[in-house]
Structure formats: structure tokens, C-alpha cells
Z-matrix of the N, CA and C atoms (Angstrom, degrees):
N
C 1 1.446
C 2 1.533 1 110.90
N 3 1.609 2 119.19 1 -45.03
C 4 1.158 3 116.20 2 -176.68
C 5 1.399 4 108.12 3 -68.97
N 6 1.392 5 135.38 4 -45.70
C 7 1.598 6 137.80 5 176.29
C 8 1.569 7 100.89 6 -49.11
N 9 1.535 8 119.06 7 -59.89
C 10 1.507 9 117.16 8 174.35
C 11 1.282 10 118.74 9 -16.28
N 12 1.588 11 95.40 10 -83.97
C 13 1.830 12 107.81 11 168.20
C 14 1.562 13 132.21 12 -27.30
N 15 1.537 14 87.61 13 -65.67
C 16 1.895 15 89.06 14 -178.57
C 17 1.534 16 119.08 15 -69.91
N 18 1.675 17 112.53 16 -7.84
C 19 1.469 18 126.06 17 169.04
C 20 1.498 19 108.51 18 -63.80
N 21 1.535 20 93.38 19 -55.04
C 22 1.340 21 95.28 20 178.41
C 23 1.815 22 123.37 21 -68.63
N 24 1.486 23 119.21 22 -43.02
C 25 1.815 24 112.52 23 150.21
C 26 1.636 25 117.33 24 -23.32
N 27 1.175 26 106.63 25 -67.07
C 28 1.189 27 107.25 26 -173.92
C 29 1.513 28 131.92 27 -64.08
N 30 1.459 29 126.10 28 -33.89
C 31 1.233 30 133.35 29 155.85
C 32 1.655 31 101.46 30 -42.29
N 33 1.284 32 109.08 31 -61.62
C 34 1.398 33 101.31 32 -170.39
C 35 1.827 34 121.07 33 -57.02
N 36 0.907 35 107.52 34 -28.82
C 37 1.338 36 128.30 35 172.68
C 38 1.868 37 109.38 36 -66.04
N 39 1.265 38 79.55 37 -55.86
C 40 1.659 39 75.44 38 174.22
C 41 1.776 40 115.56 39 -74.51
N 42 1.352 41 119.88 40 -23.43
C 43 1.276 42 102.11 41 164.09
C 44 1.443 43 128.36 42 -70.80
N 45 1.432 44 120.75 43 -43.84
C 46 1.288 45 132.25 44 155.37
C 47 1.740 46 105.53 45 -34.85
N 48 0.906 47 128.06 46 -49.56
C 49 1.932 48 126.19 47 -171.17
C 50 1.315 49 85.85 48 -47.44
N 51 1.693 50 103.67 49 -65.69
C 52 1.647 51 119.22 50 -149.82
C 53 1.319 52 116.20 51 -47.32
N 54 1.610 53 91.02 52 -34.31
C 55 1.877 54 95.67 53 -159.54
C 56 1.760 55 89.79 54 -85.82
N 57 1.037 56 112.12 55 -51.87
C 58 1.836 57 100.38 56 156.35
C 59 1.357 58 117.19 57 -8.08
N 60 1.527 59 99.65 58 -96.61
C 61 1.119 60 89.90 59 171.03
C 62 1.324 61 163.23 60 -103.47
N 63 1.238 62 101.24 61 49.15
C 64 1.695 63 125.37 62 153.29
C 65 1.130 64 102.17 63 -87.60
N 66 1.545 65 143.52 64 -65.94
C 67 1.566 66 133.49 65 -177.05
C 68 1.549 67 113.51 66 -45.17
N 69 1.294 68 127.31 67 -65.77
C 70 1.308 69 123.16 68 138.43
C 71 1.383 70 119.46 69 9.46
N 72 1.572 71 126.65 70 -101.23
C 73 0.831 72 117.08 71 129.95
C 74 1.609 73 139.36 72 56.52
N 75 1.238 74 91.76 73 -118.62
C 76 1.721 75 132.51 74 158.15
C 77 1.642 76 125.88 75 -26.34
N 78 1.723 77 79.24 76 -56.31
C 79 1.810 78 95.52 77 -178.20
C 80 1.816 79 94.01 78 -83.49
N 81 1.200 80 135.79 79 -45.89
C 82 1.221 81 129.12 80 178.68
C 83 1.640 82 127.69 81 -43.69
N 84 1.464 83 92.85 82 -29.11
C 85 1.709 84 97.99 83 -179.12
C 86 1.423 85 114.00 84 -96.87
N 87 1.627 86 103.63 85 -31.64
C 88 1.085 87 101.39 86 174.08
C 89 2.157 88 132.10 87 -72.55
N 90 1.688 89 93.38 88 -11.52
C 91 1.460 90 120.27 89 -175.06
C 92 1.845 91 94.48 90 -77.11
N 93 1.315 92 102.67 91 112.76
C 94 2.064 93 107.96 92 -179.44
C 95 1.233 94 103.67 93 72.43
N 96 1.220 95 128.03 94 14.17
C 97 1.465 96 116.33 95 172.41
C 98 1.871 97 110.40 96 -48.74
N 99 1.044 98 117.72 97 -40.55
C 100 2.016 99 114.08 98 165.95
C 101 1.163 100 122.39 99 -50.31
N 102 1.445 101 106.59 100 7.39
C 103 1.657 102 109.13 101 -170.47
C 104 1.721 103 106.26 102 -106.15
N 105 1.378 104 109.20 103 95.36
C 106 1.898 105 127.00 104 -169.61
C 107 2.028 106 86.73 105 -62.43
N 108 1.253 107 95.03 106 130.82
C 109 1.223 108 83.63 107 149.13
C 110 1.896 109 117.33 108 -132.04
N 111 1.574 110 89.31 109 139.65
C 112 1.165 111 126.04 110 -115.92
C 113 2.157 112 79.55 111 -106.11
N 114 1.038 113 119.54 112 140.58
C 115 1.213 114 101.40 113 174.34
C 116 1.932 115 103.32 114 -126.30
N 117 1.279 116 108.20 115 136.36
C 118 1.276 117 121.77 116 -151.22
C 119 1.628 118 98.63 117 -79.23
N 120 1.188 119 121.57 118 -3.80
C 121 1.740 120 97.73 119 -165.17
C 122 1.660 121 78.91 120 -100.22
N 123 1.653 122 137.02 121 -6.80
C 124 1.257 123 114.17 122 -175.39
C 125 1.228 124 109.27 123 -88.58
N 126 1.395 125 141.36 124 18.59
C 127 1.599 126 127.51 125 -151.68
C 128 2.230 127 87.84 126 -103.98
N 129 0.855 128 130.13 127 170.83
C 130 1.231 129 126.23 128 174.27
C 131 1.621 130 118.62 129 -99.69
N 132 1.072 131 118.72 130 -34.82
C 133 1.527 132 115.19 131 152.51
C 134 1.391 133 137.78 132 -29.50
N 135 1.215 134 123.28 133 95.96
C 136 1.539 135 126.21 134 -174.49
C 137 1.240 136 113.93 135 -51.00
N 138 1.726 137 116.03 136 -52.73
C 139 1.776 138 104.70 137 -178.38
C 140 1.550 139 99.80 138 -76.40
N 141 1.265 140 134.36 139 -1.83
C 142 1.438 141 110.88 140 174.79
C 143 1.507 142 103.56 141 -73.26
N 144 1.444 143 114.30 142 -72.22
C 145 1.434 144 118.18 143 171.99
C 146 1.439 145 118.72 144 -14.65
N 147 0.918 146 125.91 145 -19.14
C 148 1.881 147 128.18 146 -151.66
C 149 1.322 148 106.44 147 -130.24
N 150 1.405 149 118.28 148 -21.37
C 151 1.732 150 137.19 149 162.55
C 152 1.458 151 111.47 150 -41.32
N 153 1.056 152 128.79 151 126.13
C 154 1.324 153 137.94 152 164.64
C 155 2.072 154 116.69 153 -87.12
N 156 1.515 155 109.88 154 54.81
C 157 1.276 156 98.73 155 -157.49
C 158 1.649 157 122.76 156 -63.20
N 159 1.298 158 107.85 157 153.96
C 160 1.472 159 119.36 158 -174.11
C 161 1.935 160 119.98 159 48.39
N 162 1.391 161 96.91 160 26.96
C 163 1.695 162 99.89 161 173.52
C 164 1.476 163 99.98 162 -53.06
N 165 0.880 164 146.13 163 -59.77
C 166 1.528 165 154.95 164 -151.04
C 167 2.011 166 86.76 165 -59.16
N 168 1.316 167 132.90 166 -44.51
C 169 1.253 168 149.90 167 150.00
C 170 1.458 169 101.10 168 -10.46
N 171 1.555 170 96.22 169 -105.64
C 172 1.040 171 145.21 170 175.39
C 173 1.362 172 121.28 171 -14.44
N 174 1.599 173 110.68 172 -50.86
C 175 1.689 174 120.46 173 177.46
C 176 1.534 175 107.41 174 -88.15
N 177 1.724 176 119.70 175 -4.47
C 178 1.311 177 115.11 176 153.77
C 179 1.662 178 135.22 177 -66.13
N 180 1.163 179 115.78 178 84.25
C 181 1.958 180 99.91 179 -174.87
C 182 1.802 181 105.84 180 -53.40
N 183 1.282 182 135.77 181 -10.46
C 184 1.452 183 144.81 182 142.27
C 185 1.395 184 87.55 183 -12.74
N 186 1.376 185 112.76 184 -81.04
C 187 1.731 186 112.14 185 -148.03
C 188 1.269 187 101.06 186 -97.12
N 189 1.667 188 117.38 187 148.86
C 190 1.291 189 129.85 188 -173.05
C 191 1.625 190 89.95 189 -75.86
N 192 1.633 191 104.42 190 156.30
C 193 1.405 192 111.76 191 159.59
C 194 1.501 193 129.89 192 -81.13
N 195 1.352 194 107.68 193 -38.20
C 196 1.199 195 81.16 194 165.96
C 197 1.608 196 131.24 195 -81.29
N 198 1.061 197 110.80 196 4.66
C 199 1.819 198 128.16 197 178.89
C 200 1.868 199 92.15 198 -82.17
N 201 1.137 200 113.98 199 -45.95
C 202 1.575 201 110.78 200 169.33
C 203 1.576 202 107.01 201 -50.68
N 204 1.404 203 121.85 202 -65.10
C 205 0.887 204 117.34 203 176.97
C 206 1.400 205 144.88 204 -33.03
N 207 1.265 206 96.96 205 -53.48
C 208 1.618 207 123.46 206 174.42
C 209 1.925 208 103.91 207 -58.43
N 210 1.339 209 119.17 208 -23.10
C 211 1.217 210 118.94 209 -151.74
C 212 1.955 211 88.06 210 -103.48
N 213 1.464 212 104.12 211 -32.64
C 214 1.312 213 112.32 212 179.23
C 215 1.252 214 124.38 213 -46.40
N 216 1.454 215 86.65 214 -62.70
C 217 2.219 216 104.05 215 175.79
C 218 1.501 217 92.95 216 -82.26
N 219 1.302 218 147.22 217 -9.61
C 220 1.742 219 104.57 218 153.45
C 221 1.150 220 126.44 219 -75.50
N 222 1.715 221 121.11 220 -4.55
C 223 0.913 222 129.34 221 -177.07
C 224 1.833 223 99.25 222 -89.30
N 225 1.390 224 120.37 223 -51.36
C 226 1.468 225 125.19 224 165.61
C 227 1.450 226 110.37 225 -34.66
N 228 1.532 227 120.06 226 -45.77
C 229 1.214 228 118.67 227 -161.48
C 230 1.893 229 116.84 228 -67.90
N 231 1.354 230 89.28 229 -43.84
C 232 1.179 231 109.00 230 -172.20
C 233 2.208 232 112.30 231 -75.13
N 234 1.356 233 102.15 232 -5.29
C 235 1.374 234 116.79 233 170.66
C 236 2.031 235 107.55 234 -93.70
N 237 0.925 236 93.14 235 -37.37
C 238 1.923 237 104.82 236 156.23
C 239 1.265 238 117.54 237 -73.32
N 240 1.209 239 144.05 238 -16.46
C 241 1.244 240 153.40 239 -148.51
C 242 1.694 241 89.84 240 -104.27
N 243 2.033 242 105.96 241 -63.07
C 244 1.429 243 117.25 242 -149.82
C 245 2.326 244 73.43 243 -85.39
N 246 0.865 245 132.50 244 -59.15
C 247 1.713 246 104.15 245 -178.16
C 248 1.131 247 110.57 246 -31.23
N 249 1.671 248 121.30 247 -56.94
C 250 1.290 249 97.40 248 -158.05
C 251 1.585 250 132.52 249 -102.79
N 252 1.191 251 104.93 250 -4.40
C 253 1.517 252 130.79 251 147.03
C 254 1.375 253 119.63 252 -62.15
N 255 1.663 254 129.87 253 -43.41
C 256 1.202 255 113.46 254 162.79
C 257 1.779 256 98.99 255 85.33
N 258 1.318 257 138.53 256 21.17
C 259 1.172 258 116.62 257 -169.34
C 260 1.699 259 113.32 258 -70.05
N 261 1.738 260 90.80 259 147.52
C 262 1.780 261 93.48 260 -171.26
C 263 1.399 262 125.09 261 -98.35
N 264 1.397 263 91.94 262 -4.30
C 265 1.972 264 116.00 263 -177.40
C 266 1.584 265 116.13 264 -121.75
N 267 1.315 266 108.25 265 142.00
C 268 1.688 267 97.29 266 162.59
C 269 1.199 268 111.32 267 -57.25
N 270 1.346 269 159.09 268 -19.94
C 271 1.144 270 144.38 269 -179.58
C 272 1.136 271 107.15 270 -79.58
N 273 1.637 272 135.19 271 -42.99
C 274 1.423 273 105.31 272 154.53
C 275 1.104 274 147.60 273 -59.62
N 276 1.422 275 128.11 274 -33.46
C 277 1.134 276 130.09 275 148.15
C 278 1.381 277 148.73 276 -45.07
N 279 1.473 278 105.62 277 -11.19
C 280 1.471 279 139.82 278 159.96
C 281 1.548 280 109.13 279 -73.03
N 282 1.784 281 105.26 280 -52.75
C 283 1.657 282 95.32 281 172.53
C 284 1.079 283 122.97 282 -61.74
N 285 1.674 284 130.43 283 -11.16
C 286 1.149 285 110.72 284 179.04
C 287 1.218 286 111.17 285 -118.48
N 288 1.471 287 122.17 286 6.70
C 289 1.457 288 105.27 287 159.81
C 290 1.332 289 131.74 288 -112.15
N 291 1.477 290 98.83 289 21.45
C 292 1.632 291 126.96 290 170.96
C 293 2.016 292 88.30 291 -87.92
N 294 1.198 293 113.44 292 -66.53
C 295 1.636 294 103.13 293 -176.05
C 296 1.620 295 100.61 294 -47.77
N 297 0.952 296 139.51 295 -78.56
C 298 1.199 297 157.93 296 167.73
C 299 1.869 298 104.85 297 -5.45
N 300 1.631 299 108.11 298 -41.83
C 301 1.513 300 113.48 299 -175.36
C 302 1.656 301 89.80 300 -86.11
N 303 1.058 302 124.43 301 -45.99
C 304 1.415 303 130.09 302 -164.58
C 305 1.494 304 100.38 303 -51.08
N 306 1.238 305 117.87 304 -58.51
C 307 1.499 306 125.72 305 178.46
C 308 1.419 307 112.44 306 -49.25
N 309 1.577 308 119.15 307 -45.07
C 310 1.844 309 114.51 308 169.73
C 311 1.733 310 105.18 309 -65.58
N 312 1.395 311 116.44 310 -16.06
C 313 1.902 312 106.63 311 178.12
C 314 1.315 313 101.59 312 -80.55
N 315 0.963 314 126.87 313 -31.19
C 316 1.670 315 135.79 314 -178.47
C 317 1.563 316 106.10 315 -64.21
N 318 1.251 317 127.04 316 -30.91
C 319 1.582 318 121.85 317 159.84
C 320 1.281 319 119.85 318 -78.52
N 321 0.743 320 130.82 319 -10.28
C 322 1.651 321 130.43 320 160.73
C 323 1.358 322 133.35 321 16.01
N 324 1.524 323 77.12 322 -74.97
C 325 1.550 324 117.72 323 -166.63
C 326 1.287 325 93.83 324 -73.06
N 327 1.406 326 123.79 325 -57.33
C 328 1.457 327 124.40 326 -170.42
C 329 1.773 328 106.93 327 -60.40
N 330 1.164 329 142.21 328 -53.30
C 331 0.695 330 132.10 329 156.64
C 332 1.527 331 136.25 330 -51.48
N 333 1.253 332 136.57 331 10.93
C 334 1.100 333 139.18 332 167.90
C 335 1.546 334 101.93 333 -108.13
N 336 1.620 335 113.57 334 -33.07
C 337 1.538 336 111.07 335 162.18
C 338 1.552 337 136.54 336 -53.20
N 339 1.559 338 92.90 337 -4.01
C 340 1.768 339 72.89 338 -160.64
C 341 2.160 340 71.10 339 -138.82
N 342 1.677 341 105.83 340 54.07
C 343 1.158 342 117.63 341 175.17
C 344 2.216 343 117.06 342 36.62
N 345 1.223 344 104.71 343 55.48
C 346 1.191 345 115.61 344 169.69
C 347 1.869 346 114.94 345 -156.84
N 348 0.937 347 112.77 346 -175.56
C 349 1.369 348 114.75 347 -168.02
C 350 1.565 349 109.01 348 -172.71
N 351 1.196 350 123.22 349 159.19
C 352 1.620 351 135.46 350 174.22
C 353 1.159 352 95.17 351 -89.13
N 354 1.820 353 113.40 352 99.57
C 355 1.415 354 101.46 353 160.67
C 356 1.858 355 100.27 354 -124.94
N 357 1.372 356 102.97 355 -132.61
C 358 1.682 357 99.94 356 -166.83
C 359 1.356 358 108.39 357 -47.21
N 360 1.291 359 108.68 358 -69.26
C 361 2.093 360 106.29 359 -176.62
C 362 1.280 361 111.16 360 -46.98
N 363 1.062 362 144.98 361 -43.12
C 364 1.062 363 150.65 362 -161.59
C 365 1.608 364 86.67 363 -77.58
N 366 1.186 365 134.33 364 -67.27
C 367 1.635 366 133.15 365 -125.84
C 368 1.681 367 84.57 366 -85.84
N 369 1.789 368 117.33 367 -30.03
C 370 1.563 369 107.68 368 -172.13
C 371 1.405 370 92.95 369 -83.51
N 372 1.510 371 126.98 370 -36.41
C 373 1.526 372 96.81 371 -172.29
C 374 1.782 373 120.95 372 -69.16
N 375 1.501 374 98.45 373 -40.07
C 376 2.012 375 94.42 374 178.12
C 377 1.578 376 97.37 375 -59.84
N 378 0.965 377 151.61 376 -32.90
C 379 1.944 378 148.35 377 163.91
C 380 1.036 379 81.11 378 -28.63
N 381 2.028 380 121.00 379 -84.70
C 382 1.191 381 115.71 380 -133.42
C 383 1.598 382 113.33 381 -54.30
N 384 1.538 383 97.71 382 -51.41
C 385 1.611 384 97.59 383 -162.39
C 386 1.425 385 113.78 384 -63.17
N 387 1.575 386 106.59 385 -22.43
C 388 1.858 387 105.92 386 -178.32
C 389 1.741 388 106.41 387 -64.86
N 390 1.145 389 113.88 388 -51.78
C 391 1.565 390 110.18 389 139.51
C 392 1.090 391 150.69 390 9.60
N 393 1.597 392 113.16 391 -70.18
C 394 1.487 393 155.55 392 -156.33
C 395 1.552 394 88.88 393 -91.15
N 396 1.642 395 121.46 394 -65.65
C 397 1.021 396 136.53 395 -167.68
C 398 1.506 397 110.22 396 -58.00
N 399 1.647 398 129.11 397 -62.93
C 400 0.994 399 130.24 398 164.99
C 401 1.501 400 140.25 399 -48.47
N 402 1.508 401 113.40 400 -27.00
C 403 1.258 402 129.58 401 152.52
C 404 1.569 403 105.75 402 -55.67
N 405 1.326 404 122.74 403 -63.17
C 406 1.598 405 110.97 404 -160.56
C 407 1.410 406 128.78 405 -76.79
N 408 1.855 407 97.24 406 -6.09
C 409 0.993 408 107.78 407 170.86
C 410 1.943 409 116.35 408 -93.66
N 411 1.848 410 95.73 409 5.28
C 412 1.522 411 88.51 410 167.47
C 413 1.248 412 107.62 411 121.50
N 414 1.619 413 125.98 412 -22.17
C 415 1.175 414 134.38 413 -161.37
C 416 1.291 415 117.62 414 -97.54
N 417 1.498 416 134.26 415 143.25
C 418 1.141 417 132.71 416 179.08
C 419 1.492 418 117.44 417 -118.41
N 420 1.421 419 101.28 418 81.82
C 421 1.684 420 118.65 419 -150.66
C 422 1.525 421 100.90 420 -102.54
N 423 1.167 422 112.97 421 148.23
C 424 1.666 423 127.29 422 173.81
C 425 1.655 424 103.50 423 -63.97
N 426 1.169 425 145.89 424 104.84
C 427 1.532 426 141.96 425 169.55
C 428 1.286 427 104.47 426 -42.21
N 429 1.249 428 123.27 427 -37.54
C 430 2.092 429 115.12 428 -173.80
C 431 1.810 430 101.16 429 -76.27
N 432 1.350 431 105.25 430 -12.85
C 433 1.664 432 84.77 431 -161.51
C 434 1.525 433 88.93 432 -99.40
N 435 1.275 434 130.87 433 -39.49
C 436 1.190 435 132.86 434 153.18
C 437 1.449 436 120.79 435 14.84
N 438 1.327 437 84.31 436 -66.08
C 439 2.137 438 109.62 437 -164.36
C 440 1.652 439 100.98 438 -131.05
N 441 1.573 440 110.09 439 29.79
C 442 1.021 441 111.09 440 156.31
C 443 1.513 442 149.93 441 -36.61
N 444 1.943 443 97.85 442 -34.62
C 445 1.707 444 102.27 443 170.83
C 446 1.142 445 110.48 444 -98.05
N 447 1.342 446 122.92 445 15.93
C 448 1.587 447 115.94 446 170.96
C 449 1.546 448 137.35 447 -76.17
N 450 1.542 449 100.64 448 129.14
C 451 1.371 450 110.34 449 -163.67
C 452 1.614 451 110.01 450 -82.47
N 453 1.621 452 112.16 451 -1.94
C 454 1.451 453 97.65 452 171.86
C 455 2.060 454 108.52 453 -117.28
């Protein structure tokens, strides 16, 4: 009778874990789900292809990798975006790398979770490469207006 019982505690326990973690889960996939990932040898740009983005990132143990990551392909994304959009003005190209900055404010949170944050290194290196990107695509863009809606 007593094994019965605590058989039965424990099933329950273990369903409760489970359903944990599946919701868990859930919210994890669904957290940046707008984030394309973007694979770099397809973009048509030669200096993009050949870019080493966010190394300056990257050689920080400061920043998580995969939080680098995530910040990488919005930066990839938004180099697919300006191919295939084609914008013919800085003002378009502003709209999309204002969405493009919006998407690095949207990690935020994640990065303050896993004890890090976008502060100076971080905020001059995503400048640089938004930068990097707009130059090779031709443009002779202001770096502040660039990453103009950015909250870090």
C-alpha cells in the first residue's frame, strides 16, 4: 500500500515535470521566432560572404554564443532583405535597418538573462558591422542613423 501511494506521488510529479517541460519548451521556440536564419554562403554579395560578422562579439566570453548568434542572422537577415528589396534611397535602407535594430532590442531581455547585456562593445561592434553591411552594399550611410531605434 505504501509503495502504491508513493508510485502514485511520483507519476504525478513526473507529469507535472513533463508538462513543464513542454510549456517551457513552447515559450522557448516561440521567444525570436522572427529571427530567419539566414545562411551566409547564399546571400550574393562577395564582401558579405567573406565577413566575419560580430567577431569583436564573439571573442567576448561576456556574450553568450548563442545570443551572438541570434544577433548574427539578424544581421544576415537584413543583408537578404537589402538583396532582395533592392532599396534605392537611404531612406529605405534606414527602414530596414531600423527593423533589423529593433529585432537586436527585442533580445534584451535575453541577454540580461543569461547575466549579459548590449552595452558599449557590443553597441560599437553591431554600429560597426551595420556599417560594414551598408557600405558593401554601396551605400554611404550615417552609422548613428543606421541603428537609430536602438535602445542599447
Amino acid at each position: 500500500m505504501f509503495f502504491s501511494n508513493l508510485f502514485t506521488r511520483f507519476m504525478r510529479i513526473e507529469k507535472i515535470f513533463y508538462s513543464f517541460l513542454i510549456i517551457s519548451s513552447l515559450a522557448c521556440d516561440s521567444q525570436n521566432s522572427d529571427i530567419t536564419m539566414v545562411n551566409q554562403t547564399e546571400l550574393n554579395n562577395p564582401k558579405i560572404k567573406a565577413h566575419s560578422f560580430l567577431d569583436c562579439m564573439y571573442q567576448d566570453a561576456y556574450f553568450p554564443s548563442f545570443l551572438v548568434d541570434k544577433c548574427r542572422y539578424i544581421l544576415l537577415e537584413l543583408c537578404q532583405n537589402i538583396e532582395s528589396s533592392k532599396p534605392a534611397t537611404l531612406e529605405k535602407l534606414y527602414e530596414l535597418t531600423h527593423a533589423a535594430t529593433d529585432k537586436l532590442n527585442d533580445l534584451e531581455d535575453e541577454f540580461l538573462e543569461n547575466d549579459s547585456e548590449i552595452e558599449t562593445g557590443a553597441r560599437d561592434c553591431l554600429a560597426v558591422n551595420f556599417e560594414f553591411i551598408a557600405t558593401s552594399y554601396g551605400f554611404d550611410a550615417d552609422i548613428e542613423e543606421l541603428v537609430a531605434t536602438r535602445d542599447w
